[in-house]
Each structure stands twice: as structure tokens, then as C-alpha cells.
C-alpha positions as CSV (number, residue, x, y, z in Angstrom):
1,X,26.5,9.2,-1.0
2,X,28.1,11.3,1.7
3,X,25.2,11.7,3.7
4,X,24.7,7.9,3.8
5,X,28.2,7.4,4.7
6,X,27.9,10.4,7.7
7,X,24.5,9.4,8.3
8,X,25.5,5.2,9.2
9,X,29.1,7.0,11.3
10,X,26.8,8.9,13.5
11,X,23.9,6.3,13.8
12,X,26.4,3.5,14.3
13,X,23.6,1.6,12.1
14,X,23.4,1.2,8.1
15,X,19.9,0.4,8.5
16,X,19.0,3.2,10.0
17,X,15.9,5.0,8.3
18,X,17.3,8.6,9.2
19,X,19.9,8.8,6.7
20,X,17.5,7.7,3.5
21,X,15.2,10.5,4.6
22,X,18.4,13.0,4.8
23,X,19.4,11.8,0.8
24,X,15.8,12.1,-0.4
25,X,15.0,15.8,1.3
26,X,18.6,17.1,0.0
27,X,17.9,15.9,-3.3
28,X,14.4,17.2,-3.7
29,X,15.5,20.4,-2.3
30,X,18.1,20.4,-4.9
31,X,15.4,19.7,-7.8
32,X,13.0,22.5,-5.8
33,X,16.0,25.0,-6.6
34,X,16.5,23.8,-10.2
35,X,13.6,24.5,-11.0
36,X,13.2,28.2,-9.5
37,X,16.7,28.7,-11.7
38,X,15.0,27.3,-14.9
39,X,12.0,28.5,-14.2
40,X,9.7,24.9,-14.9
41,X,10.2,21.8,-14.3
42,X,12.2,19.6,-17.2
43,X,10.4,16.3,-16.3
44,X,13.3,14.1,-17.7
45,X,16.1,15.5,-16.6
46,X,14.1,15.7,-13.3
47,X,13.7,12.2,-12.8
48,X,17.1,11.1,-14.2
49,X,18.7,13.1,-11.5
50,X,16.4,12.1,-8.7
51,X,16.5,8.4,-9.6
52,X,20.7,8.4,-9.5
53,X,20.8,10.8,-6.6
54,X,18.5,8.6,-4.0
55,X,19.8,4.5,-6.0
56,X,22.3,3.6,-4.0
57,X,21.1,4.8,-0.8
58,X,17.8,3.0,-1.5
59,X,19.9,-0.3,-2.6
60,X,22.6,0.3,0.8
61,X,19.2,0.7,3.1
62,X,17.4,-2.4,1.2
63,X,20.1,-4.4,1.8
64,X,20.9,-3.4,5.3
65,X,17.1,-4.4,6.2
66,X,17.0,-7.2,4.6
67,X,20.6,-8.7,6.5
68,X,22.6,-9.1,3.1
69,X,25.0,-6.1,4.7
């Protein structure tokens, strides 16, 4: 959520595209290195963490497009 909240300071815009791409790279680059510490991928925990790391960016960025914010 801190790089949304950076990401709309710099921009000036919270529907700019830029800081949705910023949360999705940082959070598969954080599952990339999960996975070289466990050594293979654990699917569900995967995709728990992925889908509450990149929710509210996805809903603030929705909504910003859309004109509800």
C-alpha cells in the first residue's frame, strides 16, 4: 500500500497506471524470492499472498478510472 500511496504523491494522479505496475513487480519479486528460500513453489500460500498484496491497489486504481475516487 505504500507504493500506491508514494506512487499517487509523485504522479499527482490516483489513476495513474505506473503505481499498479510498481505493486504487482514488488510483489512477484517477493514471491520469486520465496520461492528460491523454499526451494518450490507452495501454490496456496502463493496465491493468498499475491491476491492480498496487489487487492487494494487493484480496487484504489478501479475506482480511480472509473471516477468513484
Amino acid at each position: 500500500m505504500l507504493i500506491w500511496i508514494v506512487g499517487v504523491a509523485v504522479a499527482g494522479d490516483i489513476g495513474a497506471i505506473w503505481p499498479l505496475v510498481v505493486a504487482i513487480v514488488a510483489e512477484l519479486a517477493n514471491e520469486t524470492l520465496d520461492r528460491l528460500r523454499t526451494g518450490s513453489w507452495r501454490i496456496a500460500d502463493t496465491t493468498q499472498d499475491i491476491v492480498n498484496s496487489v487487492l487494494w491497489p487493484v480496487v484504489l486504481f478501479t475506482l480511480a478510472r472509473i471516477g468513484v475516487i
